[in-house]
C-alpha positions as CSV (number, residue, x, y, z in Angstrom):
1,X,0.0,0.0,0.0
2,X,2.8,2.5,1.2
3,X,4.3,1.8,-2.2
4,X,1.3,2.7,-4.4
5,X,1.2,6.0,-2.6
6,X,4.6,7.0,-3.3
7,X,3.7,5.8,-7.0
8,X,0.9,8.3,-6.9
9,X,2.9,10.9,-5.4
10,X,5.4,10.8,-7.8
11,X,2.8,10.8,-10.6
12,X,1.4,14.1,-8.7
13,X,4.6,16.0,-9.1
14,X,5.1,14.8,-12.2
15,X,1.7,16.5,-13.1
16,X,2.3,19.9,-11.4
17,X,3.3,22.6,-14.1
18,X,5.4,24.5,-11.8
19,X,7.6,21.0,-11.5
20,X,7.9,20.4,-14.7
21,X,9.0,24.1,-15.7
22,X,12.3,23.0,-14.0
23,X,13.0,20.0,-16.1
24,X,12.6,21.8,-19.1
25,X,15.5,22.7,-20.8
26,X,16.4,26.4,-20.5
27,X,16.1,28.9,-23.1
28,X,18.4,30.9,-24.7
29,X,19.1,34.2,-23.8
30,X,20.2,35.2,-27.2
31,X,17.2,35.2,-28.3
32,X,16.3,38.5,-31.0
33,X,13.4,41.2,-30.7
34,X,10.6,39.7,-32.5
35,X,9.6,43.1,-34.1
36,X,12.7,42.7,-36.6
37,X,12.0,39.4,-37.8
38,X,11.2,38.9,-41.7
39,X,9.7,35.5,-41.7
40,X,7.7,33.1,-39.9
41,X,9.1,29.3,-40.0
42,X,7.4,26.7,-38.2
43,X,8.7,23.2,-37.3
44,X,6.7,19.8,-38.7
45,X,5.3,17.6,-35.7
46,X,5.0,14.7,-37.3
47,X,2.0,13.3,-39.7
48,X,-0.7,10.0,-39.4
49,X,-1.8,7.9,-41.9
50,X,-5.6,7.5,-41.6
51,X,-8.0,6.3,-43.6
52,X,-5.5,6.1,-46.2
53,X,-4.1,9.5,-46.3
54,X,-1.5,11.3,-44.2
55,X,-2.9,13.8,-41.8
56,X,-1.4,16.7,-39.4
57,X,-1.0,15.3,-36.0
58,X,-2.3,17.5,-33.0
59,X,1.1,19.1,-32.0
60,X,1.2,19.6,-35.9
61,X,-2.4,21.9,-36.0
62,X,-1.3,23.6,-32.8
63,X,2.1,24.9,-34.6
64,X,0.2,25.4,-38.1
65,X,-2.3,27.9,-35.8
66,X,0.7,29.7,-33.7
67,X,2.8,29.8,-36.9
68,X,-0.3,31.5,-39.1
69,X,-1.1,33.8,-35.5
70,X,2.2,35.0,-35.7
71,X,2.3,35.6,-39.8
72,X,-0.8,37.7,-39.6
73,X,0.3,39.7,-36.5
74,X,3.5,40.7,-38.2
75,X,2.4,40.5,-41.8
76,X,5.6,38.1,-42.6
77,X,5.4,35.2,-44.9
78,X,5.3,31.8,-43.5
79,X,7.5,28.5,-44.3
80,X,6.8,25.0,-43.3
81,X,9.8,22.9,-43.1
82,X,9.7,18.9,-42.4
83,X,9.5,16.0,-45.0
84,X,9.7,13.2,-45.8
85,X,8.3,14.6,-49.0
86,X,6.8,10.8,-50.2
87,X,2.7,11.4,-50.2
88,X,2.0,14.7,-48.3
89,X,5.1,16.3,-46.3
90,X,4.6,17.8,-42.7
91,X,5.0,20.9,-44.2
92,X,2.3,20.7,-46.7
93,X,0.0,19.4,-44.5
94,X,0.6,22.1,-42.3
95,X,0.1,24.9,-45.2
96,X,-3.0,23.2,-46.5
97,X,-4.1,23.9,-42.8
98,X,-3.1,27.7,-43.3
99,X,-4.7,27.7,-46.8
100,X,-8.2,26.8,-45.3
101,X,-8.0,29.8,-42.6
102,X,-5.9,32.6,-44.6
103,X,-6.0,31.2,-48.4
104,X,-4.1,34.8,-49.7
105,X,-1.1,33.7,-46.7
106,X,2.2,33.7,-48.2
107,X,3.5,30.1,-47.7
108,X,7.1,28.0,-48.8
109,X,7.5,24.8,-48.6
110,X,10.9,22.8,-47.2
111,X,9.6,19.3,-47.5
112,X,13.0,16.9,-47.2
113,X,14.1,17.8,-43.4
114,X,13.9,14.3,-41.6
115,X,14.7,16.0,-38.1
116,X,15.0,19.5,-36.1
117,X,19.6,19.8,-37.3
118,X,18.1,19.3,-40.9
119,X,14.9,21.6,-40.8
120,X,17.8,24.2,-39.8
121,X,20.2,23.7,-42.1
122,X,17.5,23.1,-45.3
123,X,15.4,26.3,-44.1
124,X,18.5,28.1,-43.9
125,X,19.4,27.6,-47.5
126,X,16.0,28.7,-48.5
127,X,15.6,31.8,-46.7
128,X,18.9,32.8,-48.1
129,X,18.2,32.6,-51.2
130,X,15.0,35.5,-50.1
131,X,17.5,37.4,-48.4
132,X,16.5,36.5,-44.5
133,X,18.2,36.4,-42.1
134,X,15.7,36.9,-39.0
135,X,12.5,34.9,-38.0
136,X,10.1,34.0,-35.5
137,X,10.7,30.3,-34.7
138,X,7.5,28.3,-33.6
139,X,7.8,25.1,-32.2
140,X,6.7,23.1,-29.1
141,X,8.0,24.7,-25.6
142,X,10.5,21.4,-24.8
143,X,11.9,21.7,-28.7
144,X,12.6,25.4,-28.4
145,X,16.3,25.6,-27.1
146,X,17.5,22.8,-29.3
147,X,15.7,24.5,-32.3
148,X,17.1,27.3,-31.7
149,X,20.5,26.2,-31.2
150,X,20.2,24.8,-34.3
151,X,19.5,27.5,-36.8
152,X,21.9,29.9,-34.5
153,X,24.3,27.5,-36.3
154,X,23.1,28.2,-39.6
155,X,23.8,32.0,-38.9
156,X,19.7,32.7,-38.6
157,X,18.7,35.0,-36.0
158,X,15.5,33.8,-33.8
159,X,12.7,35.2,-32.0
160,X,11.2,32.2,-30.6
161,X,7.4,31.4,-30.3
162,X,6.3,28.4,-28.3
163,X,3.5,26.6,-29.7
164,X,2.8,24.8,-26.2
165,X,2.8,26.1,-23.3
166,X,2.3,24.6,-19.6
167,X,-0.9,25.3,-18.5
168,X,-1.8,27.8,-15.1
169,X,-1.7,27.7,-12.4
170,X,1.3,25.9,-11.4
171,X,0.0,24.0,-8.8
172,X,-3.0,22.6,-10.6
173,X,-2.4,18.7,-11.5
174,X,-2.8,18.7,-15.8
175,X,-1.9,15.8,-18.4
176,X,-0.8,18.4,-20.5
177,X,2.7,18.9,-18.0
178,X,2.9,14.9,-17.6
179,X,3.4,14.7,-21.3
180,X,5.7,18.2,-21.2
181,X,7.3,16.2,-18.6
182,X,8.4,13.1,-21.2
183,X,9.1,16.0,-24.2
184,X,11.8,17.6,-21.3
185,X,13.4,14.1,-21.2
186,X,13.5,13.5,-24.5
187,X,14.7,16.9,-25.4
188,X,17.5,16.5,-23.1
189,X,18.9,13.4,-24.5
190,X,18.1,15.0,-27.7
191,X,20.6,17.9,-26.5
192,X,23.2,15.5,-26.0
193,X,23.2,13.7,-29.2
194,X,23.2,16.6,-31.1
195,X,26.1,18.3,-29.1
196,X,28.1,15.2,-30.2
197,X,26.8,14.5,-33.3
198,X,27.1,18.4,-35.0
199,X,29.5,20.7,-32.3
């Protein structure tokens, strides 16, 4: 019995938002002023196949709706960037979204990024060739530092958005920071590999 209550009370903390905020990996503090970006780019989240056809997953629609909040505030084109481009890319799923809620949105397309060092280092090339060099970067809150590290390393300047947030208050139990909690993990470890992978 004693055991399934510590079981629970780890579960708890693992549910609070305020415990979670300190797993997640920090952020920059490099970060640019947002009012000087020239783009939007928004990180792919992944894609289903249902039915037959490929499909945004949730995480995807939640970045494809901060990504076109931030386009319209700013009036800044938007790219999509995530593959594999076989069937229907992240990225064109995620425009098709934008079409359907701002069709005149000015939208490109990087469709053959297979992970967040290559949505960087593809993106980069593109909004190089448009002359940018300063962008609002939306992703999930956990991906955010590693995101960012990695287009600092493509010489693009960020402003970063997070498309997830933990929910408030802080002491409130939610599902939402459980899940946060497994993207800090993961996000760590994937902090690690790319340090010795790309450094």
């Amino acid at each position: 019995m004693s055991g399934l209550m510590v079981l629970w009370g780890i579960l708890l903390l693992a549910s609070l938002p305020a415990v979670v905020a300190f797993f997640l990996p920090p952020m920059p503090s490099w970060a640019e002023p947002i009012e000087y970006a020239q783009a939007v780019v928004v990180l792919g989240a992944g894609r289903t196949n249902r039915h037959g056809g490929y499909k945004l997953t949730t995480a995807g629609w939640q970045r494809a709706g901060a990504g076109i909040a931030e386009a319209q505030a700013y009036n800044l084109p938007v790219l999509f960037t995530g593959g594999p481009a076989e069937g229907k890319s992240e990225a064109r799923l995620m425009a098709q979204a934008v079409y359907n809620y701002w069709p005149q949105a000015e939208v490109w397309l990087e469709e053959e990024s297979r992970n967040t060092w290559e949505n960087a280092v593809f993106s980069a090339r593109l909004l190089q060739e448009k002359g940018i060099k300063r962008i609002i970067l939306v992703t999930d809150r956990a991906q955010l530092p590693r995101a960012l590290y990695c287009f600092r390393a493509q010489g693009v300047l960020c402003s970063p958005v997070a498309a997830s947030k933990l929910p408030e208050p802080g002491w409130m139990p939610s599902t939402t920071a459980l899940v946060m909690l497994l993207e800090a993990y993961y996000e760590w470890l994937a902090l690690g590999w790319y340090w010795l992978k790309y450094r």
